[in-house]
PQR file with spaces between the fields and no chain letter, atoms N, CA, C, O and H, PARSE charges and radii, in Angstrom:
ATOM       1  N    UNK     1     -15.749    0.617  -19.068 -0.4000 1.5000
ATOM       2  CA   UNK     1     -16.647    0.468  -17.944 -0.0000 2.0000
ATOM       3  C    UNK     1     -15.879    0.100  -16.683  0.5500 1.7000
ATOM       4  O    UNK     1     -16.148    0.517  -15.556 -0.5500 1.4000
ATOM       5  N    UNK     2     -14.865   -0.750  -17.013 -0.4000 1.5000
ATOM       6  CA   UNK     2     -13.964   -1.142  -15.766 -0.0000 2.0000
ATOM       7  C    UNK     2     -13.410    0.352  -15.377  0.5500 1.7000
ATOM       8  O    UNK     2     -13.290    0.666  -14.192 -0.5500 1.4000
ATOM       9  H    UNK     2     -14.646   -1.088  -17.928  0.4000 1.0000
ATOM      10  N    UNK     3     -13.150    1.060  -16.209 -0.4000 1.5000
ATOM      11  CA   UNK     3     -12.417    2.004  -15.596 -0.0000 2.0000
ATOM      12  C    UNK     3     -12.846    2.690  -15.049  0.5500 1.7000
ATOM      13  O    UNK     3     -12.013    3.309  -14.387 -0.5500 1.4000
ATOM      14  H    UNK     3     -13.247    0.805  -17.171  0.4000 1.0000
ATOM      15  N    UNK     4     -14.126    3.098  -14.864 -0.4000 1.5000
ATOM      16  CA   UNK     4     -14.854    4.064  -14.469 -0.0000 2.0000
ATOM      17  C    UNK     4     -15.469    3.267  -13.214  0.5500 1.7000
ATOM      18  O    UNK     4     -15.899    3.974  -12.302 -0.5500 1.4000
ATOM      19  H    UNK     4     -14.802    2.594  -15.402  0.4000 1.0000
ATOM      20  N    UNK     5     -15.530    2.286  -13.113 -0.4000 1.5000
ATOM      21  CA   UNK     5     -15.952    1.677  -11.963 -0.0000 2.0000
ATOM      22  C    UNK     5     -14.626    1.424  -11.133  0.5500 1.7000
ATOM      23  O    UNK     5     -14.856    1.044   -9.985 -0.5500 1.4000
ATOM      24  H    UNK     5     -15.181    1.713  -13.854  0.4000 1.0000
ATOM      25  N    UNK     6     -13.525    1.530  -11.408 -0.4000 1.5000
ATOM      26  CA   UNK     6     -12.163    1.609  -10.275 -0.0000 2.0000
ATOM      27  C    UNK     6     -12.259    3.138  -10.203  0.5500 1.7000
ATOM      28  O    UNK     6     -12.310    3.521   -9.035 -0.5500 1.4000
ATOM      29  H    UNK     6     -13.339    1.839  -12.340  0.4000 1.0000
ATOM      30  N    UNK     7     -12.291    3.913  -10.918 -0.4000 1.5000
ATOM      31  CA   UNK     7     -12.131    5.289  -10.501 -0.0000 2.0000
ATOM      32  C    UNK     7     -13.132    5.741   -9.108  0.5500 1.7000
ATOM      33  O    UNK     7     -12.783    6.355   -8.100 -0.5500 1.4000
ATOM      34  H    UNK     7     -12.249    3.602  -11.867  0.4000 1.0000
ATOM      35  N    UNK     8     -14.504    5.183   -9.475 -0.4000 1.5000
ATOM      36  CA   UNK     8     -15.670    5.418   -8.707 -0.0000 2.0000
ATOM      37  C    UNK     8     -15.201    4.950   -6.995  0.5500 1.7000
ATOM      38  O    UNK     8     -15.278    5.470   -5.883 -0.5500 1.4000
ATOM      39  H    UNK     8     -14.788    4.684  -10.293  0.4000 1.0000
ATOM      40  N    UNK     9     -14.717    3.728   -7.551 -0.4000 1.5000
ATOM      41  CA   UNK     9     -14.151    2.927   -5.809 -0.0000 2.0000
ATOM      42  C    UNK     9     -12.988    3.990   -5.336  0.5500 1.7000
ATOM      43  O    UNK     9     -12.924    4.367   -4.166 -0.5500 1.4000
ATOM      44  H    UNK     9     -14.654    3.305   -8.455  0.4000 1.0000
ATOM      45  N    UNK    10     -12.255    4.349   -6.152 -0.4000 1.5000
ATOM      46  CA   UNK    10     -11.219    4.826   -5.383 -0.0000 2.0000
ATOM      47  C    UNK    10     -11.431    6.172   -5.005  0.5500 1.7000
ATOM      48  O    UNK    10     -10.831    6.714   -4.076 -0.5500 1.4000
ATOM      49  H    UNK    10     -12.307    4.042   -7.102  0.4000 1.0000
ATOM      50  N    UNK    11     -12.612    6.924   -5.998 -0.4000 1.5000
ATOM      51  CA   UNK    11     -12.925    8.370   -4.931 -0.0000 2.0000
ATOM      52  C    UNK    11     -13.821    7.586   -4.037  0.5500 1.7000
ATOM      53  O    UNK    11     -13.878    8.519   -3.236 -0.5500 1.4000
ATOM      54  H    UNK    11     -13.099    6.483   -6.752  0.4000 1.0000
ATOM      55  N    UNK    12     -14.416    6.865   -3.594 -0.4000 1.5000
ATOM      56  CA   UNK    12     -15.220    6.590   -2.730 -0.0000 2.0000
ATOM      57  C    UNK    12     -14.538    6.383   -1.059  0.5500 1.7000
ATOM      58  O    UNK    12     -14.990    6.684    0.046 -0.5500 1.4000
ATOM      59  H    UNK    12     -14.370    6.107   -4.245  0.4000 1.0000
ATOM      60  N    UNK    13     -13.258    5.731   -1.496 -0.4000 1.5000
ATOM      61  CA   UNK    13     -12.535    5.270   -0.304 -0.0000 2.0000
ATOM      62  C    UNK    13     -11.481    6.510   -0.109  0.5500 1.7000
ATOM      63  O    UNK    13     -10.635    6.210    0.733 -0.5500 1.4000
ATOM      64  H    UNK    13     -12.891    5.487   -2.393  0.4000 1.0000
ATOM      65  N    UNK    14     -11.248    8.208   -0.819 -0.4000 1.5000
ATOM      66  CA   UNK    14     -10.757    8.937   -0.106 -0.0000 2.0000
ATOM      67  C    UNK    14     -11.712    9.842    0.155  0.5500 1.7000
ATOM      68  O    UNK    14     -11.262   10.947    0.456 -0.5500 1.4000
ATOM      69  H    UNK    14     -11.935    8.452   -1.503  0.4000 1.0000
ATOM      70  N    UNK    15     -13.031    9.730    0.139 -0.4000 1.5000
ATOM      71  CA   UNK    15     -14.354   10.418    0.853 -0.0000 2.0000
ATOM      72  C    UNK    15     -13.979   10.023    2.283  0.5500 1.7000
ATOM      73  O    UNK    15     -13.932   10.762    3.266 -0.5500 1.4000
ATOM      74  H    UNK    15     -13.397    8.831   -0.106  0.4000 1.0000
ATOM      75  N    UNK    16     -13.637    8.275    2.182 -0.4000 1.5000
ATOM      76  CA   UNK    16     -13.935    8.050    4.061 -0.0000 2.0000
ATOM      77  C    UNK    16     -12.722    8.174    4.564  0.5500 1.7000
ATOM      78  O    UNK    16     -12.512    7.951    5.756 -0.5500 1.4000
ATOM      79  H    UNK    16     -13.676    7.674    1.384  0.4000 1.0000
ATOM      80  N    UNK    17     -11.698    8.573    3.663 -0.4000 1.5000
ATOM      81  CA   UNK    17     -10.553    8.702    4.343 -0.0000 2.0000
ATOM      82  C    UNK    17     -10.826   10.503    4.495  0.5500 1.7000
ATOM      83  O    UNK    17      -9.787   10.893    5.028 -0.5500 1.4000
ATOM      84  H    UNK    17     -11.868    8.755    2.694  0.4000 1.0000
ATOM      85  N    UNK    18     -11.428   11.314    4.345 -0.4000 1.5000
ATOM      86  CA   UNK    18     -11.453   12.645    4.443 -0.0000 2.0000
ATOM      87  C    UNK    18     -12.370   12.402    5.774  0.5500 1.7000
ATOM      88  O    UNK    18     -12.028   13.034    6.774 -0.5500 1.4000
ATOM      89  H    UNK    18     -12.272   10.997    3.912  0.4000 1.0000
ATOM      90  N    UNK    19     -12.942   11.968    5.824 -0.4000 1.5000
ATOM      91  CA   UNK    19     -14.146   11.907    6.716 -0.0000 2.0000
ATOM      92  C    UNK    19     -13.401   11.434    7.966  0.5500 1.7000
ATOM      93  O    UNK    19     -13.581   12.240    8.879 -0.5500 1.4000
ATOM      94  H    UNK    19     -13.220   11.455    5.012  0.4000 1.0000
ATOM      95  N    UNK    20     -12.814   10.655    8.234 -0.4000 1.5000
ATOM      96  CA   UNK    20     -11.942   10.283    9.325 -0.0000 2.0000
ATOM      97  C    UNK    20     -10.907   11.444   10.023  0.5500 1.7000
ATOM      98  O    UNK    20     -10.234   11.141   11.008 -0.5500 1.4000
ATOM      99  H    UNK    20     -12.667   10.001    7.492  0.4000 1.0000
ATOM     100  N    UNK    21     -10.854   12.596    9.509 -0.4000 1.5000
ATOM     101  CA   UNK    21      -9.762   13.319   10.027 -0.0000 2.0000
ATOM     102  C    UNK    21      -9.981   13.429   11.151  0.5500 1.7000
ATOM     103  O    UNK    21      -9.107   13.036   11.924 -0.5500 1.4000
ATOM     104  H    UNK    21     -11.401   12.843    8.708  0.4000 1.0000
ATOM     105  N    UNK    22     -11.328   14.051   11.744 -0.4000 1.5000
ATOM     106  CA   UNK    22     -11.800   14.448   12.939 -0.0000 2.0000
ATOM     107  C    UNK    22     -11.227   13.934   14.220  0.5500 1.7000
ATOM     108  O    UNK    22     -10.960   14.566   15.242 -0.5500 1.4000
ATOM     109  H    UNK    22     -12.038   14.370   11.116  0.4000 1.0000
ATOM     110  N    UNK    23     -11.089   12.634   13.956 -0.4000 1.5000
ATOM     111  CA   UNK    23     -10.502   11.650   14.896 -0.0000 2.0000
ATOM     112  C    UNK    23      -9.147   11.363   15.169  0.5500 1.7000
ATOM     113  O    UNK    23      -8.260   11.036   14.381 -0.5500 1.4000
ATOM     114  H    UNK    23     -11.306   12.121   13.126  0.4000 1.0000
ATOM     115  N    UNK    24      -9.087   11.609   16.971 -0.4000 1.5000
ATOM     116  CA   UNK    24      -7.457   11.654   16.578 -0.0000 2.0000
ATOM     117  C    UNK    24      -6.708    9.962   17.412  0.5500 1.7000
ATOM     118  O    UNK    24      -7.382    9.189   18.093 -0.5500 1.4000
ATOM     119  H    UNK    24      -9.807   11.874   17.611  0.4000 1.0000
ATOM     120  N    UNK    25      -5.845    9.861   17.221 -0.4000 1.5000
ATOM     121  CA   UNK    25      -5.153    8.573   17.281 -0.0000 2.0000
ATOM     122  C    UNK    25      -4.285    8.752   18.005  0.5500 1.7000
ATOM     123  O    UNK    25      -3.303    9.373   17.597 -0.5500 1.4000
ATOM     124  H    UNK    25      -5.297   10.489   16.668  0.4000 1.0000
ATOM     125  N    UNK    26      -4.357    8.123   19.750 -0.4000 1.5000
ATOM     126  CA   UNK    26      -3.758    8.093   20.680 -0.0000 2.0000
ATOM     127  C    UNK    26      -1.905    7.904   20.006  0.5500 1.7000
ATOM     128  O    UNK    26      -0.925    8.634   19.855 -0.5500 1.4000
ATOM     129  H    UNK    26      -5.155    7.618   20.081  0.4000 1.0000
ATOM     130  N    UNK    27      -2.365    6.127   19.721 -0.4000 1.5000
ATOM     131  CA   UNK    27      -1.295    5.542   19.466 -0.0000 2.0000
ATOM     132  C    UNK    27      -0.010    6.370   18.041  0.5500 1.7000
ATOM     133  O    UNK    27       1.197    6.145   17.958 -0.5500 1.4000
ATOM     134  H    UNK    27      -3.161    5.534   19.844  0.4000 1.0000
ATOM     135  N    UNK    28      -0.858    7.303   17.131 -0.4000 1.5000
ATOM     136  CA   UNK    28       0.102    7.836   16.538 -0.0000 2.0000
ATOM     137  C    UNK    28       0.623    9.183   16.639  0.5500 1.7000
ATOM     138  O    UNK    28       1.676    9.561   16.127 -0.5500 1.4000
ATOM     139  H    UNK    28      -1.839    7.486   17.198  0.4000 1.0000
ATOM     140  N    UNK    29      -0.254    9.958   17.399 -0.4000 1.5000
ATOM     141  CA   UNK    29       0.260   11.209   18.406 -0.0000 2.0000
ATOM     142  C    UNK    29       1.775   10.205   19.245  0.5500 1.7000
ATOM     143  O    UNK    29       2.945   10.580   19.323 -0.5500 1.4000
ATOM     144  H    UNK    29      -1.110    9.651   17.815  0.4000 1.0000
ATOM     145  N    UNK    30       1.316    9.225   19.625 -0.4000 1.5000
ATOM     146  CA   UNK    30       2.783    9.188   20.709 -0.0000 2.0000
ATOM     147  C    UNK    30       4.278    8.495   20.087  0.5500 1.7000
ATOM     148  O    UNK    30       5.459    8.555   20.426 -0.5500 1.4000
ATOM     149  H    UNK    30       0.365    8.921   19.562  0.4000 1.0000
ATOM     150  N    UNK    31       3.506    7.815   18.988 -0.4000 1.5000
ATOM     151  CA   UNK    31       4.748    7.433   17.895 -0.0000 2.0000
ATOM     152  C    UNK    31       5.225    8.520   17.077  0.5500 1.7000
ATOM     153  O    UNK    31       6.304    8.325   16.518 -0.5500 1.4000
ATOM     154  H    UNK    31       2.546    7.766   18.712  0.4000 1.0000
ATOM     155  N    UNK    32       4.475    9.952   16.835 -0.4000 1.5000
ATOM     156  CA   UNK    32       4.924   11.079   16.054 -0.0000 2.0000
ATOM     157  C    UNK    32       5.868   11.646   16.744  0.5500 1.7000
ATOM     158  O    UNK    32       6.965   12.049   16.358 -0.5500 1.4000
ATOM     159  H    UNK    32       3.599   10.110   17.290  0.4000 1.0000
ATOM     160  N    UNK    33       5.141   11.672   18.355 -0.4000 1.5000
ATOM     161  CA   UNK    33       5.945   12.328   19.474 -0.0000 2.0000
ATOM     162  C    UNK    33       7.389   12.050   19.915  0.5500 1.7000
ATOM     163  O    UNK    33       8.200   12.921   20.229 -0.5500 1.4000
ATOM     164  H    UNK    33       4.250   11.345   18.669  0.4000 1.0000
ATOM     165  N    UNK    34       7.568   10.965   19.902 -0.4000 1.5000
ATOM     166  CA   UNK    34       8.713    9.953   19.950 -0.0000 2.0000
ATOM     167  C    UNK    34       9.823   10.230   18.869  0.5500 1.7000
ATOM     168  O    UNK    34      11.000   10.481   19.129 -0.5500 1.4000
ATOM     169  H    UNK    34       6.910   10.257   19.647  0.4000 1.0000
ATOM     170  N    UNK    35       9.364   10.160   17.843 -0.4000 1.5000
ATOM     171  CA   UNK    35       9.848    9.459   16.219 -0.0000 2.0000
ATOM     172  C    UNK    35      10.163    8.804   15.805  0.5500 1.7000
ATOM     173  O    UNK    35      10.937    8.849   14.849 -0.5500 1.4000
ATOM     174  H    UNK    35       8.408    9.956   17.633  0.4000 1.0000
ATOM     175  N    UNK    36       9.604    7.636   16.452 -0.4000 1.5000
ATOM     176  CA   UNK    36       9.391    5.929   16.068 -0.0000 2.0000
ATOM     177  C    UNK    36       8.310    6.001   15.194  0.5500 1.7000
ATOM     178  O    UNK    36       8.155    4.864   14.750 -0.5500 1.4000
ATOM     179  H    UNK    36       8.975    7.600   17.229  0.4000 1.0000
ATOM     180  N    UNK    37       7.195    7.024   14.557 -0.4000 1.5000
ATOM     181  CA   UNK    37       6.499    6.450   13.178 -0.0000 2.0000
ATOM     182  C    UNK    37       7.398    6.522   12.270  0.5500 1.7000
ATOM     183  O    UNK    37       7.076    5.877   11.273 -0.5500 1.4000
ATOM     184  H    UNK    37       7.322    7.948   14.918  0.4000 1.0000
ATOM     185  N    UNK    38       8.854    7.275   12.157 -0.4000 1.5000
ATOM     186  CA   UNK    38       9.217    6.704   11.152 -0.0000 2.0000
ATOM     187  C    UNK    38      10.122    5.553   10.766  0.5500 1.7000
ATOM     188  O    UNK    38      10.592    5.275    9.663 -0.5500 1.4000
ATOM     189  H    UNK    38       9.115    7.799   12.968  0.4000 1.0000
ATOM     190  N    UNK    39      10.253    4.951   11.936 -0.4000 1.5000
ATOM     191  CA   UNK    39      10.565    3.181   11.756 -0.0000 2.0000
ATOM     192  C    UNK    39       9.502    2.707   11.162  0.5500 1.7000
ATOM     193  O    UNK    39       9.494    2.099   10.091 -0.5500 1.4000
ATOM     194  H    UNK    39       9.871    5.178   12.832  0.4000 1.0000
ATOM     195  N    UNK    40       8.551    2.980   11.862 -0.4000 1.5000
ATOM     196  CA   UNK    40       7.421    2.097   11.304 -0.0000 2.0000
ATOM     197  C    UNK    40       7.061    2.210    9.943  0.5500 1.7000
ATOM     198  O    UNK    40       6.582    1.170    9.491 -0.5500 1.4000
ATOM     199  H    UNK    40       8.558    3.474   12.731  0.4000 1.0000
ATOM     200  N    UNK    41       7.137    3.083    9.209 -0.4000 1.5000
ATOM     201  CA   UNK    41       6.625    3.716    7.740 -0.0000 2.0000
ATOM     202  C    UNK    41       8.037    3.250    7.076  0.5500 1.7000
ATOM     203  O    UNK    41       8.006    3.048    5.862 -0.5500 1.4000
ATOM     204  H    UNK    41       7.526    3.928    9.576  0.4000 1.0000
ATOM     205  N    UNK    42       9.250    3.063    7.743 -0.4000 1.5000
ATOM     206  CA   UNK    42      10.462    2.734    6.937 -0.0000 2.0000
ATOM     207  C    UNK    42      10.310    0.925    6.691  0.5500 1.7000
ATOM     208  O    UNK    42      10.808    0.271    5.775 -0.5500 1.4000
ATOM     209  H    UNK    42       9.276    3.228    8.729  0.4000 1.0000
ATOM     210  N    UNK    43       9.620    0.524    7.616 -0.4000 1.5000
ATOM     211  CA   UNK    43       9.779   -1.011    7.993 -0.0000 2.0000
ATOM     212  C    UNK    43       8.350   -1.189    7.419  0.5500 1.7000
ATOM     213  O    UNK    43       8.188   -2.379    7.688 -0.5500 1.4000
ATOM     214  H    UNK    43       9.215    1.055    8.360  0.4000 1.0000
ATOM     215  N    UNK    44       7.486   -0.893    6.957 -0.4000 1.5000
ATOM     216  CA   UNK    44       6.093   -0.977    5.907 -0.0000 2.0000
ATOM     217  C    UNK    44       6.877   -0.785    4.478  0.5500 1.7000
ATOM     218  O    UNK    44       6.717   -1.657    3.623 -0.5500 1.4000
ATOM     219  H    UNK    44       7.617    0.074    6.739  0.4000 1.0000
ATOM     220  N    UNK    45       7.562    0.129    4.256 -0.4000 1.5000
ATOM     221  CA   UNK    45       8.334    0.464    2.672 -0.0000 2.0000
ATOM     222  C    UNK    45       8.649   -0.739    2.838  0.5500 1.7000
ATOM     223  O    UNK    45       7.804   -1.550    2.459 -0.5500 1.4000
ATOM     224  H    UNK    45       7.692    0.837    4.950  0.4000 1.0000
ATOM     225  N    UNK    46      10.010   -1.318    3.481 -0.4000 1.5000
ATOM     226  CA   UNK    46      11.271   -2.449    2.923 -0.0000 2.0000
ATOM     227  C    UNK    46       9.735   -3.614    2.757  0.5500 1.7000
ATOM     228  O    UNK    46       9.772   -4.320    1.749 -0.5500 1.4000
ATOM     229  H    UNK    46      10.696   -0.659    3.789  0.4000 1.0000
ATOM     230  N    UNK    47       8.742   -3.757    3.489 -0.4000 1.5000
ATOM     231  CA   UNK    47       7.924   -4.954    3.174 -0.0000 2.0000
ATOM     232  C    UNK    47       7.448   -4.739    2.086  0.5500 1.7000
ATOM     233  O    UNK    47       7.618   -5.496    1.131 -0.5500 1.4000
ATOM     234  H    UNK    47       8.711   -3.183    4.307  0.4000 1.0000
ATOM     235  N    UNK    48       6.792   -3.705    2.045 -0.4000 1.5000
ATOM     236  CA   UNK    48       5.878   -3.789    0.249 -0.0000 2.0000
ATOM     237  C    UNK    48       7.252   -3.679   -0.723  0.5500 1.7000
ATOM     238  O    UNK    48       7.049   -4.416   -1.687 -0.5500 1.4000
ATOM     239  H    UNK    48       6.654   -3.090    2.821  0.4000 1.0000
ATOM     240  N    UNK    49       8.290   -3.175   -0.810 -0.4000 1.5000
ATOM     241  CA   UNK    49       9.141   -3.179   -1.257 -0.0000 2.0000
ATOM     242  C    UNK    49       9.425   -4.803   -1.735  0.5500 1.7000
ATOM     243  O    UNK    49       9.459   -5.042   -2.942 -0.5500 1.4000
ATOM     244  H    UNK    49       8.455   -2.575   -0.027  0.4000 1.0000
ATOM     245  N    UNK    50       9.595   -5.726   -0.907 -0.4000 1.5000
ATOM     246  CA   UNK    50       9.918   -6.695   -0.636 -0.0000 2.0000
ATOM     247  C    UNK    50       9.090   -7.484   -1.318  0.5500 1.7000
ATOM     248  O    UNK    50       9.520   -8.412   -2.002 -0.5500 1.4000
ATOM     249  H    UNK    50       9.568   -5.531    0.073  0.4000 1.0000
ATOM     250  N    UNK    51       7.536   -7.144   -1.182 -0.4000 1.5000
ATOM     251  CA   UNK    51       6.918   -7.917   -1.684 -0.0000 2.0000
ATOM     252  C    UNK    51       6.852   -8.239   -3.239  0.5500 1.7000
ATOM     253  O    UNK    51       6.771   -9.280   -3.891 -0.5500 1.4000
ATOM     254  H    UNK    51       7.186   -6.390   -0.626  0.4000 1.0000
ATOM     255  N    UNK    52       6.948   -6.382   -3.659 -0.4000 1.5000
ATOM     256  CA   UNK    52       7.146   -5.827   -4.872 -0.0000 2.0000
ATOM     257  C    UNK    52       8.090   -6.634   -6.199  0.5500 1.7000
ATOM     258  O    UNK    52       7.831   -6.814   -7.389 -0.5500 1.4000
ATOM     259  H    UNK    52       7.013   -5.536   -3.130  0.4000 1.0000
ATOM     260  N    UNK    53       9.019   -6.917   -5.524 -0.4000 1.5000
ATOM     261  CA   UNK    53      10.384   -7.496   -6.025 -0.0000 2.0000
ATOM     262  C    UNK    53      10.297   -9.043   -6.126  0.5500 1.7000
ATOM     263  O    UNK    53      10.409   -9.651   -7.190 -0.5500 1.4000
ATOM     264  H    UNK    53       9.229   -6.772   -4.557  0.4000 1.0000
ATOM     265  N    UNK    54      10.151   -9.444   -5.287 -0.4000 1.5000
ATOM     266  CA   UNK    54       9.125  -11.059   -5.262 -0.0000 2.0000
ATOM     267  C    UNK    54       7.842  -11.329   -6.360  0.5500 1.7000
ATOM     268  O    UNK    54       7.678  -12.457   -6.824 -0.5500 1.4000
ATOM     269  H    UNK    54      10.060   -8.950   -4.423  0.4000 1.0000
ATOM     270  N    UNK    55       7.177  -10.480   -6.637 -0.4000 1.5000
ATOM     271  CA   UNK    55       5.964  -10.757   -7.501 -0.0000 2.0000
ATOM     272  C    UNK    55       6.766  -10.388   -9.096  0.5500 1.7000
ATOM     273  O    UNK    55       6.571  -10.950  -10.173 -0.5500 1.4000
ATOM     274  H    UNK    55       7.310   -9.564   -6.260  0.4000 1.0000
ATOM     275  N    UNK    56       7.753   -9.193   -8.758 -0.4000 1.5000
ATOM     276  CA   UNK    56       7.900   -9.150   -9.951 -0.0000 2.0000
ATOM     277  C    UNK    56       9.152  -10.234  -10.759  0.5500 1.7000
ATOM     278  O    UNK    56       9.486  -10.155  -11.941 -0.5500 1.4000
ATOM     279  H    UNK    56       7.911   -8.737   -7.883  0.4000 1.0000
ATOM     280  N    UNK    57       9.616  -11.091   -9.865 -0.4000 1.5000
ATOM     281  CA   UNK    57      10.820  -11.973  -10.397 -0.0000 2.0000
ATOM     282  C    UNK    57       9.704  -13.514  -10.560  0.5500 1.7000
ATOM     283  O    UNK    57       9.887  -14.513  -11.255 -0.5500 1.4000
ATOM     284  H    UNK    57       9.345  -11.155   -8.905  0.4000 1.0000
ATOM     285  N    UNK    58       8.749  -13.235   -9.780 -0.4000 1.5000
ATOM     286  CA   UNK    58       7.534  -14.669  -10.093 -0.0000 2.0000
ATOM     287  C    UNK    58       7.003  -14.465  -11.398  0.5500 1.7000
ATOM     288  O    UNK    58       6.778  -15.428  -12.130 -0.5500 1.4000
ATOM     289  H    UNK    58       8.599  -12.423   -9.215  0.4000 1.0000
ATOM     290  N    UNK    59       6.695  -12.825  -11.889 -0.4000 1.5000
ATOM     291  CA   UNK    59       6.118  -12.905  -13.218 -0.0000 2.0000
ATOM     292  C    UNK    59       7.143  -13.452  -13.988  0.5500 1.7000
ATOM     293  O    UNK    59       7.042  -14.531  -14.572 -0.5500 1.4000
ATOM     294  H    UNK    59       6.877  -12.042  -11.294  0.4000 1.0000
ATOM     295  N    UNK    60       8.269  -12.631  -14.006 -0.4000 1.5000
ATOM     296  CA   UNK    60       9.452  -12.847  -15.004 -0.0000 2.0000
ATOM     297  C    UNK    60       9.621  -14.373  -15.594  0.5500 1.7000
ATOM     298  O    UNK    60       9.704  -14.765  -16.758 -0.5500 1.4000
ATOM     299  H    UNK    60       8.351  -11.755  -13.532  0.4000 1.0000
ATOM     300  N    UNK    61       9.645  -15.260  -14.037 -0.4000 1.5000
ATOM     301  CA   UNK    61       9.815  -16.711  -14.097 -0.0000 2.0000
ATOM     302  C    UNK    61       8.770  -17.708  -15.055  0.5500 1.7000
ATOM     303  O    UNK    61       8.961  -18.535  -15.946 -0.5500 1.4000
ATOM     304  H    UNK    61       9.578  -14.942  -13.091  0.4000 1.0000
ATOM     305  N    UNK    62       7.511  -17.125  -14.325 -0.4000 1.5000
ATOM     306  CA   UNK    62       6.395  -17.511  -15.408 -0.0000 2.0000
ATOM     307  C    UNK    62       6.242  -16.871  -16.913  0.5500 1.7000
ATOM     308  O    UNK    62       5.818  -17.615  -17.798 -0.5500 1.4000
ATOM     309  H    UNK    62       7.356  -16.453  -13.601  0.4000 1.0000
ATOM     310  N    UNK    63       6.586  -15.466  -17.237 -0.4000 1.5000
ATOM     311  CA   UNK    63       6.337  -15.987  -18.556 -0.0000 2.0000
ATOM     312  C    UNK    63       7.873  -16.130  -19.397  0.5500 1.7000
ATOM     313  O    UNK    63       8.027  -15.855  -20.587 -0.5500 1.4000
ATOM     314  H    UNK    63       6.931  -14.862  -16.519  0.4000 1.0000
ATOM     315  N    UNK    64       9.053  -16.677  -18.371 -0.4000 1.5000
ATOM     316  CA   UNK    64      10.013  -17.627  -19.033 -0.0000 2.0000
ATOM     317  C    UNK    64       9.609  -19.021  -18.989  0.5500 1.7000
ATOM     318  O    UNK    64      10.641  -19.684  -19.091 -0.5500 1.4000
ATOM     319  H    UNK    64       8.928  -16.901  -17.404  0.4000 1.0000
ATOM     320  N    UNK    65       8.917  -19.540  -18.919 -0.4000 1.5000
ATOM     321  CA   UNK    65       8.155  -20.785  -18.774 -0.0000 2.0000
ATOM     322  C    UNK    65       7.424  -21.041  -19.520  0.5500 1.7000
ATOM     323  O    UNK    65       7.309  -22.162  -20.016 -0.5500 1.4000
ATOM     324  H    UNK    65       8.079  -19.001  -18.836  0.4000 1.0000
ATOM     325  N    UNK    66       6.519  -19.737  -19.875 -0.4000 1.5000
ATOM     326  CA   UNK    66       5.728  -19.791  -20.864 -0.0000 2.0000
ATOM     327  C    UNK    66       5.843  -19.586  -22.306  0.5500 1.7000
ATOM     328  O    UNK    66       5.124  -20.019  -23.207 -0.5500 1.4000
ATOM     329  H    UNK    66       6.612  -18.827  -19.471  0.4000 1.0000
ATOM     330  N    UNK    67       6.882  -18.844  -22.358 -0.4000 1.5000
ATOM     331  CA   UNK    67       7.856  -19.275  -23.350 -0.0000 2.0000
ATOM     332  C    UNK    67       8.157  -20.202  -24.337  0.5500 1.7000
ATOM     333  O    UNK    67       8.059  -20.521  -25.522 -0.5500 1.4000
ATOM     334  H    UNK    67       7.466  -18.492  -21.627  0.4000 1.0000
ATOM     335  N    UNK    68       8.720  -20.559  -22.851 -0.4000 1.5000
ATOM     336  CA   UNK    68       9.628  -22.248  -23.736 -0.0000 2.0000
ATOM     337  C    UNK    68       8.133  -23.076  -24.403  0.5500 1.7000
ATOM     338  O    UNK    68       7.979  -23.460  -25.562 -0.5500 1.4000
ATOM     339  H    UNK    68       8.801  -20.300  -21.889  0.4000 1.0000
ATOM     340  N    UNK    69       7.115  -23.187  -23.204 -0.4000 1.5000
ATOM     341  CA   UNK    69       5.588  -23.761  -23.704 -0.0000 2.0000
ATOM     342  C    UNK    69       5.581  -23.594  -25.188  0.5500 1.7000
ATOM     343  O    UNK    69       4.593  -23.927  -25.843 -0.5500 1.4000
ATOM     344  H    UNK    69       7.241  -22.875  -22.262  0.4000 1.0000
């Protein structure tokens, strides 16, 4: 049941992401134009990246902890 209810959310939220095309975006027309969006999309990676690597050395830690418990 869980699964089918994450599946449901997640076609739901690329309905409104389809639905949004129409609209266009000052600010990323002039960062495309430039080619400073791809700093920006490089400097979003190293963060989730970042974050990625952090959560996964916090699990590690906890269940070496839990462990020893």
């Amino acid at each position: 049941m869980k699964k089918l209810a994450v599946l449901l959310l997640l076609m739901l939220s690329f309905c409104s992401v389809f639905a949004q095309q129409a609209q266009r975006v000052e600010m990323a027309d002039a960062l495309r134009s430039s080619g400073k969006i791809y700093v920006v999309v490089v400097t979003i990676a190293i963060i989730f990246v970042g974050l990625a690597i952090y959560l996964f050395s916090i699990d590690r830690r906890l269940k070496k902890i839990e462990k020893e418990k």
